[in-house]
C-alpha positions in Angstrom: 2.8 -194.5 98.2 -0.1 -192.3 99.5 -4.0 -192.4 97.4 -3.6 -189.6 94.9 -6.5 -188.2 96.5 -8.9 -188.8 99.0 -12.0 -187.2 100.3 -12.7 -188.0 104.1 -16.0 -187.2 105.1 -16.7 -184.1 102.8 -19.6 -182.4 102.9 -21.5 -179.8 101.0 -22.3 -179.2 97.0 -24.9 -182.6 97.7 -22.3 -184.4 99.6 -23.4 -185.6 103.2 -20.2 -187.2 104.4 -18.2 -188.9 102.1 -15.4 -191.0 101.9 -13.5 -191.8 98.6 -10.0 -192.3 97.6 -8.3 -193.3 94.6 -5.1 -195.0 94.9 -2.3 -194.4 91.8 -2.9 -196.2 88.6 -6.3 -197.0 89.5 -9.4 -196.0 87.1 -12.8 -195.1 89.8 -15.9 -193.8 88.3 -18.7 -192.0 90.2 -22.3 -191.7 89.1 -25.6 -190.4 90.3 -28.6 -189.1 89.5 -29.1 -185.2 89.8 -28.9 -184.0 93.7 -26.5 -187.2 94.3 -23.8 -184.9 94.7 -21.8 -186.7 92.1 -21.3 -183.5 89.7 -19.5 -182.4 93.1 -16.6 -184.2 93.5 -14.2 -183.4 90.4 -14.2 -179.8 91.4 -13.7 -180.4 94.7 -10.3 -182.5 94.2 -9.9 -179.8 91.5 -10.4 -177.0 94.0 -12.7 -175.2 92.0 -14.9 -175.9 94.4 -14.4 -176.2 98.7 -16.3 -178.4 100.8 -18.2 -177.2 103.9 -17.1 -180.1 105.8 -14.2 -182.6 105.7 -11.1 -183.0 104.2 -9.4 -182.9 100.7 -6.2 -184.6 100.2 -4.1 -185.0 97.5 -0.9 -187.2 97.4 -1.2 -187.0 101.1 -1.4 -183.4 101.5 -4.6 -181.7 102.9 -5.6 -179.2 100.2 -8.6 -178.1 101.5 -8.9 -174.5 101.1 -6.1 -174.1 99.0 -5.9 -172.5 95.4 -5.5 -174.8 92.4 -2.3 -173.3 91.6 -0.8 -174.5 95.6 -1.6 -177.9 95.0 0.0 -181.2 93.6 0.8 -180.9 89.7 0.4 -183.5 87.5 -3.4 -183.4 87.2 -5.6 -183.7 84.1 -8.8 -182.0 84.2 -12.2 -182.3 81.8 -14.7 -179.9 82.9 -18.2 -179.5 82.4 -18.1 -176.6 80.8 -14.5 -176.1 79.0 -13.0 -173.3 79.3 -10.1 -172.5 76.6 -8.1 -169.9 76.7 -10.3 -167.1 74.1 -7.6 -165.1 73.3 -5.0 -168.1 71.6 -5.9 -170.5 68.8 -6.5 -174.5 69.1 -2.8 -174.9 68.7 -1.9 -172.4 71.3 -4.1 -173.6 73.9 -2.7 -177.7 73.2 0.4 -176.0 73.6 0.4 -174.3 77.0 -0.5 -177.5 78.3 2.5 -179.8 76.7 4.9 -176.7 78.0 3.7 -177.1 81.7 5.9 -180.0 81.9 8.7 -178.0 82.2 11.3 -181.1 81.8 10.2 -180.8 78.1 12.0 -178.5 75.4 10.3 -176.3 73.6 10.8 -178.7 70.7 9.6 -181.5 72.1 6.7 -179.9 73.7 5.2 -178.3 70.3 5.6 -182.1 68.5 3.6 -183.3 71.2 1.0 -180.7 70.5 0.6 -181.4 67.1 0.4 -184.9 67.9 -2.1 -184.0 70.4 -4.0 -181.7 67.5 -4.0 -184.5 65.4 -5.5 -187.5 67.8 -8.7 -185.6 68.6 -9.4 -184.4 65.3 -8.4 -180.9 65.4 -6.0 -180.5 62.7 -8.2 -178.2 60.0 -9.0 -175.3 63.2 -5.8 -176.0 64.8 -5.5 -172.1 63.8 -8.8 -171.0 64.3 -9.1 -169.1 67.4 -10.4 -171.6 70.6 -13.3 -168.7 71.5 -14.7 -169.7 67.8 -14.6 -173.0 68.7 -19.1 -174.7 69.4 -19.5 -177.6 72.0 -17.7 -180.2 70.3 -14.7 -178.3 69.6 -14.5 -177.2 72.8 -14.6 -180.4 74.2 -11.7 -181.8 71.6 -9.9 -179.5 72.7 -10.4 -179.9 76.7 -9.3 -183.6 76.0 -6.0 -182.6 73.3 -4.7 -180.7 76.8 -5.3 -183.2 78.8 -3.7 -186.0 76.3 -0.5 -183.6 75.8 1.2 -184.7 78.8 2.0 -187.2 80.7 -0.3 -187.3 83.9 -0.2 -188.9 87.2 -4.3 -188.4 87.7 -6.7 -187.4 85.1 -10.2 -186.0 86.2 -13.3 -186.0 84.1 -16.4 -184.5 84.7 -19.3 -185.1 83.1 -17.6 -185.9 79.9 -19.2 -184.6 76.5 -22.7 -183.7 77.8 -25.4 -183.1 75.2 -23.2 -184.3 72.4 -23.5 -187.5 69.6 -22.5 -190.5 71.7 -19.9 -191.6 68.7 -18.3 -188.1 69.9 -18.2 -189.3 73.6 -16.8 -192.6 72.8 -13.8 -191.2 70.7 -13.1 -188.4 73.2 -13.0 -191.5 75.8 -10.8 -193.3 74.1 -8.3 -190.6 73.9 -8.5 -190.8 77.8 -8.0 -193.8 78.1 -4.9 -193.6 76.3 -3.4 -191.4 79.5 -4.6 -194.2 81.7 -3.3 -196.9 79.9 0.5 -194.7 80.8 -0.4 -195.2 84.3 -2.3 -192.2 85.1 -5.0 -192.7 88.0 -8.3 -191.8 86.8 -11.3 -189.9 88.5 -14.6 -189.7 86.5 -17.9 -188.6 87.1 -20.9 -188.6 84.9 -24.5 -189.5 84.7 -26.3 -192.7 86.2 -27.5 -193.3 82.8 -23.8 -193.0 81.4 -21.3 -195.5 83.5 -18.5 -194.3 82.6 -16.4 -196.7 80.5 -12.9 -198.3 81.2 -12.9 -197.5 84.7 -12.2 -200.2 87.4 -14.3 -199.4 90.6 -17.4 -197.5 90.0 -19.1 -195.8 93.0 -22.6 -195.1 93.1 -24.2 -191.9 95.0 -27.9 -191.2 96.2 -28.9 -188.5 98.0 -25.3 -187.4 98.4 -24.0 -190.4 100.1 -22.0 -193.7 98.9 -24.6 -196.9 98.5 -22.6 -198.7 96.4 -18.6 -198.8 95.6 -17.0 -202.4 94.1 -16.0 -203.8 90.8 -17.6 -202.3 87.9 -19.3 -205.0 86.4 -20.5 -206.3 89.7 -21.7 -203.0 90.5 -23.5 -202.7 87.2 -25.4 -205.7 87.8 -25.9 -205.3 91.3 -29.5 -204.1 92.5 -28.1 -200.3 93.6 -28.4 -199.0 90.5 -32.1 -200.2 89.9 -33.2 -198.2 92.8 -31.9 -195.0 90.4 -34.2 -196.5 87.6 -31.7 -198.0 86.1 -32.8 -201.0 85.5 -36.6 -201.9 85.2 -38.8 -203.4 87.5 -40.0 -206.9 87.0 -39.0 -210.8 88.3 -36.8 -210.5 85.1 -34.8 -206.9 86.1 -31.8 -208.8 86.9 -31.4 -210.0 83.4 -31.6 -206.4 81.8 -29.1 -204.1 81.0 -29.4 -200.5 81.2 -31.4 -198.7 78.2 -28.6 -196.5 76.4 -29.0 -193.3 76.1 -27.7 -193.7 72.2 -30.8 -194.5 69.7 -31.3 -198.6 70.4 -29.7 -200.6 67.0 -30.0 -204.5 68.3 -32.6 -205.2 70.9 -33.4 -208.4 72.6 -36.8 -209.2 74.4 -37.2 -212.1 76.1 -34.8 -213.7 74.5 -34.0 -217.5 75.4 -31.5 -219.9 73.9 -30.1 -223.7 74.2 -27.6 -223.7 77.4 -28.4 -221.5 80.1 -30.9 -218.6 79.3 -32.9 -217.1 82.2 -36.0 -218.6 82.5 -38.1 -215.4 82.1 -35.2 -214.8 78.7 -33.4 -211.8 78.6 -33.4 -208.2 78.0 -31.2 -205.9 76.4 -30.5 -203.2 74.1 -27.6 -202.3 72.1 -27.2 -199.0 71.5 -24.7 -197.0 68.4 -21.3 -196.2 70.2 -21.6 -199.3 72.5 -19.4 -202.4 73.4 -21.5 -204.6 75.4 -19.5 -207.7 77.2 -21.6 -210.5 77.9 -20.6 -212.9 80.4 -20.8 -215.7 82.8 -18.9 -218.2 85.3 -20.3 -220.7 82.9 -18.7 -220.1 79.2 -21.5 -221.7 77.7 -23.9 -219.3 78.6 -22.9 -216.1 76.7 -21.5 -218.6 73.8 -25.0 -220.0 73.2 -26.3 -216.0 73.6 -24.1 -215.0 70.3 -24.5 -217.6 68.3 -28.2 -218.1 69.3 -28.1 -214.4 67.6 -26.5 -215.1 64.7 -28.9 -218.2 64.2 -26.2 -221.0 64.6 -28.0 -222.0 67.5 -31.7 -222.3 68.5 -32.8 -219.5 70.1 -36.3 -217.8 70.4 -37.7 -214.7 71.8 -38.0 -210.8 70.7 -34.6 -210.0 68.2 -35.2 -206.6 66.9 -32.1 -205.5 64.1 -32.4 -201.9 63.8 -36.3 -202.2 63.3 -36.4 -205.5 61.5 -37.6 -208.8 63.2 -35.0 -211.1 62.7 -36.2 -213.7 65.1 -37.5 -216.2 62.8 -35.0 -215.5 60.2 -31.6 -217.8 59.5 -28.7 -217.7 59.8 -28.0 -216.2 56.2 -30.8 -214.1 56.1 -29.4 -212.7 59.3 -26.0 -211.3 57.7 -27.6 -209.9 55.0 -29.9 -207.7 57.0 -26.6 -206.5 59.0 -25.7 -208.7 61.7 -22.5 -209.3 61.5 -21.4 -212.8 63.4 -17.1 -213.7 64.1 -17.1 -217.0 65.5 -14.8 -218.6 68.5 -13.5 -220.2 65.9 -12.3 -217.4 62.6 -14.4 -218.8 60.8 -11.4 -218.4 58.2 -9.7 -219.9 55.5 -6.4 -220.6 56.5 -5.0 -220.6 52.8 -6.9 -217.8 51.8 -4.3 -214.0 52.6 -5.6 -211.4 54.7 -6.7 -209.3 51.5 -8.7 -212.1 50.0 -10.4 -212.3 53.2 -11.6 -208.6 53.3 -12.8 -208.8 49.8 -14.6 -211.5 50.4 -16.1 -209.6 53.0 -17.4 -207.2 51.1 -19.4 -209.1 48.8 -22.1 -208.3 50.6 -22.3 -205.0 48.6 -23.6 -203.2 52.0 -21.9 -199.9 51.9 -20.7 -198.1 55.2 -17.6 -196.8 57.0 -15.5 -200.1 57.2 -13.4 -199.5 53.8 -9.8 -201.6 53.8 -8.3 -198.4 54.3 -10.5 -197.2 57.3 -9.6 -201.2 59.0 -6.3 -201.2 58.7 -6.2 -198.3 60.3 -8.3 -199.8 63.7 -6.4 -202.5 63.2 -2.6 -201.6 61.7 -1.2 -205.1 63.3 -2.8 -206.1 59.4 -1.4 -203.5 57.4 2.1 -205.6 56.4 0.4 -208.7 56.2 -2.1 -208.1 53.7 -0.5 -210.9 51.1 0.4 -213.7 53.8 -2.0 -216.5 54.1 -4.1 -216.6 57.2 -3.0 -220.0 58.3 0.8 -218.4 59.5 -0.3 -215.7 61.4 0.0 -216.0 64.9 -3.3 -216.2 67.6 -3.6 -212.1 67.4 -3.0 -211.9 63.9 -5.6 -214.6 63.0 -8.5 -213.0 65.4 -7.9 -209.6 64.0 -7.9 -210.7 60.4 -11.4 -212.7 61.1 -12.7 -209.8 62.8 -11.6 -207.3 60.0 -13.4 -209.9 57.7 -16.4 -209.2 59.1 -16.4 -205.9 59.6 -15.9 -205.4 55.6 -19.3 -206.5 55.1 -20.2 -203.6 56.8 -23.0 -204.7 59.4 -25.3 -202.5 60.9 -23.8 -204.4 64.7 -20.7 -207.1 65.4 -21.2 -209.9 67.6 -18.2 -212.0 68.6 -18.0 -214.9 70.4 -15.2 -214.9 72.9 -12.4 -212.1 71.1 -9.9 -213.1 73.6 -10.1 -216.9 73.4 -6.4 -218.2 73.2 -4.5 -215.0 73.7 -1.9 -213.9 76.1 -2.9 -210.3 78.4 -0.9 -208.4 76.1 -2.5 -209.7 72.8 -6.1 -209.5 74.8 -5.8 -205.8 75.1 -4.5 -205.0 71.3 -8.2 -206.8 70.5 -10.6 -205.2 73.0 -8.6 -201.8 72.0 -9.2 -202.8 68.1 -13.3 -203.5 69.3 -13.3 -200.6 71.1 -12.6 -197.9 68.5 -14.8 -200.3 66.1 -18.0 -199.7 68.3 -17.5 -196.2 67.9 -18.8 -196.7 64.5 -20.8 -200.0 64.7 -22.0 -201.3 68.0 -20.4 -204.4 69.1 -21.9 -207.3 71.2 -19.2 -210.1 72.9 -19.0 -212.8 75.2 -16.5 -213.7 77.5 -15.4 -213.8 81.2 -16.3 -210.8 83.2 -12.4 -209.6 84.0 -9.5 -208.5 81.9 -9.5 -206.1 79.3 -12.8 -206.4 77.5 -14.2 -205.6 80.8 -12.2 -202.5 81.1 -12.9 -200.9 77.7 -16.8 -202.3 77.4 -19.6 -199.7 77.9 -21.5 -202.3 79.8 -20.9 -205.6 81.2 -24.5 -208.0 81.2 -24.4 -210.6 84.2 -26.0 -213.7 82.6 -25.6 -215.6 85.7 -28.0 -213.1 87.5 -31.5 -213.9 88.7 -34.3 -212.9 90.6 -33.3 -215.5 93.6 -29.5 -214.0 93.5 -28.0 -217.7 91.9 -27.3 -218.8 88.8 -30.3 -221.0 86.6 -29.3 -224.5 86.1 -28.2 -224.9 82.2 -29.8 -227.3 79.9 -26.8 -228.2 77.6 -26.8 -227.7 74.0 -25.3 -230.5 71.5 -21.7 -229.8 71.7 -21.6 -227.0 74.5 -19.6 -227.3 77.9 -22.3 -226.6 80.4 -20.2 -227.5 83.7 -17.0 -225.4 82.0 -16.2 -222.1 83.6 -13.7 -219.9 82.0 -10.5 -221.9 81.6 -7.6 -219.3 82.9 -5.0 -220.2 80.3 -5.8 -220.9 76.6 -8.5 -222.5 75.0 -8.9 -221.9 71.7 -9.3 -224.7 69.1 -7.8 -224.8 65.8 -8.2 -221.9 63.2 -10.0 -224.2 61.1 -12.7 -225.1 64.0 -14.9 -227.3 63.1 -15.7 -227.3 59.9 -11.6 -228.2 59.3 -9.2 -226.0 58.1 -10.6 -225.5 54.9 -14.0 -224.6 56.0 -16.3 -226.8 54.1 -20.0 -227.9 55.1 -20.4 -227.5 58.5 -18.4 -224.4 58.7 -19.5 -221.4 60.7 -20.6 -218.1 58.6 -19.3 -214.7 59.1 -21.0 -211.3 58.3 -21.6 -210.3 55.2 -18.8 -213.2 53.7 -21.0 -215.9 53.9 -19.1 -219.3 55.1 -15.4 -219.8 54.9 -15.0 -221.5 51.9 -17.2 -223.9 49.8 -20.6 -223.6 50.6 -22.1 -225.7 53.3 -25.9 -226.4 54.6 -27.6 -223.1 56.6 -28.2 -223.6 59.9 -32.1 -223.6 60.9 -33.0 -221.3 63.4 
C-alpha cells in the first residue's frame, strides 16, 4: 500500500527541498518556528497551495499542480483560517460534509451530523448561521466536518491558534478520535505547541528537515533547543518545554531519593496539559511523583499554583490541591465505588469534577457505582482510584504509573480517561516512554537525559527497584498495596480523601 502522501524534494512557501511521507494509519507532526516552512506543508498536500519545486503525491499519484477537487478523496482538513460555508447554518455545513460519503443515506448521514454537532459542543447554534459564528465557533465547526466521516488522512494546520488551550485540547481530542478509526494524520503547528498524539514528529529550521524520529525522543533530543525550546544551561536536558498555557505546578531544581539529575530538574506544568514522565529505570519517575506528593524525600523549588509547597507534607500537600493516586489505589477494597467519590470530596474544594461530570470521563464507572472496589477488575479499580481523586477537586493530578497491570486495550481506556481529565486539571504521570500515554500526553520528560548524553547512576531509595526497567508484562501489586487491603497505617494518601481507611502516621517530607 503506497504513503498516503509524500513530498519529494518540494520547494517553495519556506521549503528548501524536502522530503516527507506519511504512511496509512500513521500520526506525523511537523513543527517550526516562523520562516521554517512548516505552515507550508498542509496546504501543499491540500493543494491550496503549489510548490515551486518537487513533487506532491498522494496515494501514489503525483498531484502536483492539480485542483483539490482532481485529487484523492478521503481527506480531512483543519485550516488556519476556517472557512465555512456563510450562506448555511452550523448544521448545514456538518452536514455537507457527512453527505460527501456518498455510500451513506441521507438518513444516516444527517444522524451522523447531529452526532457530530453534539461532540464539539455545537448543539445551542447548530441553527445559527456559520458566517455568525467568532473564532472558536469557527474552529468547532472546522473540526465537527472533519469528525463526520470516516477518513483515510486527516490534516491539521495550525490547530486553534490564538484560542484558550482547554479549547485546543478538546478540539484535539475530537481528532484524535478519527485517528484512533485508522485515519493517517498530518499536523502542523507551532515549535512551542508539539502537537499531541502524534507518533513521529519532524522538526523544520530554515525550511529544511533537522530532526524526524519518535516523538518523545525527538522532544527530548537537543534539535529542538536550538529553536529555544529548551533553555540553555548544563541542566537543559532535564527541562521540559515552558507551555504556552499559564504555568499551574512548577518544579525548580527539583531532586528526590533514586535517580534525580544531579543539577535536579526543571519543569512546568501548564492548564490543559498531560505530562508523561519517564525512564528506562521505573524507579526514577516513581520517586519523581511521590517525592511530589511528599511520600518520599524530595527537595528543591515545588511551586502549586503560586504556593511553595516544598517544605510542606504530605497532608498539607492535598489540601492545597495536589492531588496524588498512588501505583497502588490507594483504595479500600470493601468500600463501593460511590463511597469512594464521597470520600473524595471531603475536601470541600469546589471545582468541575462533580460525580456527574466523572462518570461521564470515565462511564466504565457509571453501573458500578454500588459494587465494592475489591471485585472490580485491574481497569475498573484504576479508574475508580483515579475518580477518587479527582472528586477532591485538585488544582493538578499526579499519578504514579496509570497503566501498571493492564492489558493494551485497558491502557488506552485510562490514558483516554487522563486525557480528557487534563483538559480541565493538568495531569502529571510516570511511566515507560511507549504505548498509549505516550501517544495522548502533551509532553513526554526524558528523566534519563543529561548533559554527558547517559543516564546518572541512581542512589536507591528504601524499598525502590533501582536496577528495574519497565517490566513488559504486568506488575502491579495487590489493590491493597502496602498498607494491606484495608489500608491502615502505612497506607498511601490520595487527594483531597486523605488515606484509605483508618488513619495512619503522615509521611515527613
Amino acid at each position: 500500500m503506497p504513503p498516503v502522501v509524500e513530498l519529494q524534494q518540494v520547494r517553495g512557501g519556506g521549503l528548501r527541498g524536502v522530503d516527507l511521507r506519511v504512511e496509512p494509519g500513521e500520526r506525523v507532526g511537523v513543527v517550526g518556528l516562523a520562516g521554517s516552512g512548516a505552515s507550508s506543508v498542509v496546504p501543499l498536500v491540500v493543494g491550496t497551495a503549489e510548490p515551486d519545486a518537487g513533487r506532491v503525491v498522494r496515494e501514489g499519484r503525483d498531484v502536483t499542480g492539480r485542483p483539490v477537487g482532481d485529487r484523492p478523496g478521503g481527506l480531512g482538513w483543519v485550516g488556519r483560517a476556517p472557512h465555512p460555508f456563510s450562506g448555511l447554518s452550523v448544521y448545514e455545513n456538518v452536514l455537507v460534509a457527512a453527505l460527501a460519503n456518498r455510500r451513506w443515506r441521507r438518513r444516516f448521514a444527517e444522524a451522523h451530523a447531529r452526532r457530530a454537532v453534539l461532540r464539539l459542543g455545537l448543539a445551542d447554534l447548530a441553527d445559527v448561521a456559520a458566517d455568525e459564528l467568532d473564532a472558536e465557533g469557527r474552529c468547532r465547526l472546522e473540526v465537527a466536518r472533519v469528525v463526520t466521516a470516516p477518513r483515510r488522512m486527516v490534516a491539521v494546520d495550525h490547530l486553534a491558534e490564538g484560542l484558550q488551550p482547554g479549547v485546543r485540547a478538546e478540539l484535539a481530542l475530537a481528532l484524535a478520535e478519527v485517528a484512533a478509526a485508522g485515519a493517517a494524520v498530518l499536523w502542523a503547528d507551532a515549535a512551542d505547541q508539539p502537537p499531541p498524539g502524534v507518533d513521529r514528529l519532524v522538526v523544520l529550521a530554515q525550511g529544511r528537515v533537522v530532526a524526524d524520529g519518535p516523538r518523545h525522543e525527538v522532544l527530548a533530543g537537543d534539535e529542538l533547543r536550538g529553536l529555544a525550546l529548551r533553555p540553555e544551561g548544563p541542566a537543559s536536558r532535564h527541562r521540559a518545554p515552558v507551555p504556552s498555557a499559564r504555568p499551574v505546578l512548577v518544579l525548580e531544581g527539583w531532586r528526590w531519593d533514586g535517580g534525580s539529575p544531579g543539577a535536579g530538574a526543571d519543569l512546568v506544568l501548564g492548564e490543559g496539559e498531560l505530562v508523561l514522565a519517564s525512564s528506562a529505570l521505573a524507579a526514577r519517575p516513581r520517586g519523581l511523583v511521590r517525592s511530589l506528593a511528599g511520600l518520599e524525600h524530595g527537595e528543591g523549588g515545588l511551586d502549586l499554583d503560586g504556593a511553595d509547597l516544598a517544605s510542606r507534607r504530605a497532608r498539607t500537600r492535598a489540601a492545597q490541591g495536589l492531588g496524588f493516586v498512588p501505583r497502588s489505589g490507594g483504595v479500600d477494597p470493601a468500600s463501593t465505588v460511590a463511597d469512594h467519590l464521597a470520600l473524595g470530596r471531603g475536601t470541600g474544594r469546589r471545582g468541575p469534577w462533580t460525580s456527574s461530570a466523572l462518570l461521564t470521563v470515565m462511564p466504565e464507572l457509571a453501573p458500578l457505582r454500588d459494587e465494592a472496589v475489591g471485585e472490580l477488575v485491574a481497569l475498573e479499580r484504576r479508574l475508580a482510584s483515579i475518580a477518587r481523586a479527582l472528586a477532591g477537586n485538585p488544582i493538578v493530578l499526579v499519578v504514579e504509573d496509570p497503566l501498571a497491570d493492564l492489558d493494551e486495550r485497558a491502557g488506552a481506556v485510562v490514558a483516554d480517561a487522563l486525557a480528557e481529565v487534563s483538559r480541565r486539571t493538568p495531569v502529571l504521570v510516570s511511566g515507560p516512554a511507549g504505548g498509549p500515554l505516550a501517544r495522548r500526553a502533551s509532553r513526554v520528560v526524558d528523566l534519563d537525559a543529561t548533559p554527558t548524553g547517559g543516564p546518572p547512576t541512581p542512589t536507591a531509595a528504601a524499598g525502590s527497584e533501582p536496577t528495574a526497567a519497565y517490566p513488559t508484562g504486568p506488575h502491579e501489586a495487590a489493590p491493597g498495596g502496602a498498607g494491606g487491603p484495608s489500608g491502615g497505617a502505612g497506607s498511601e494518601p490520595t487527594a483531597g480523601g486523605g488515606q484509605s481507611s483508618a488513619t495512619g502516621p503522615e509521611p515527613a517530607p
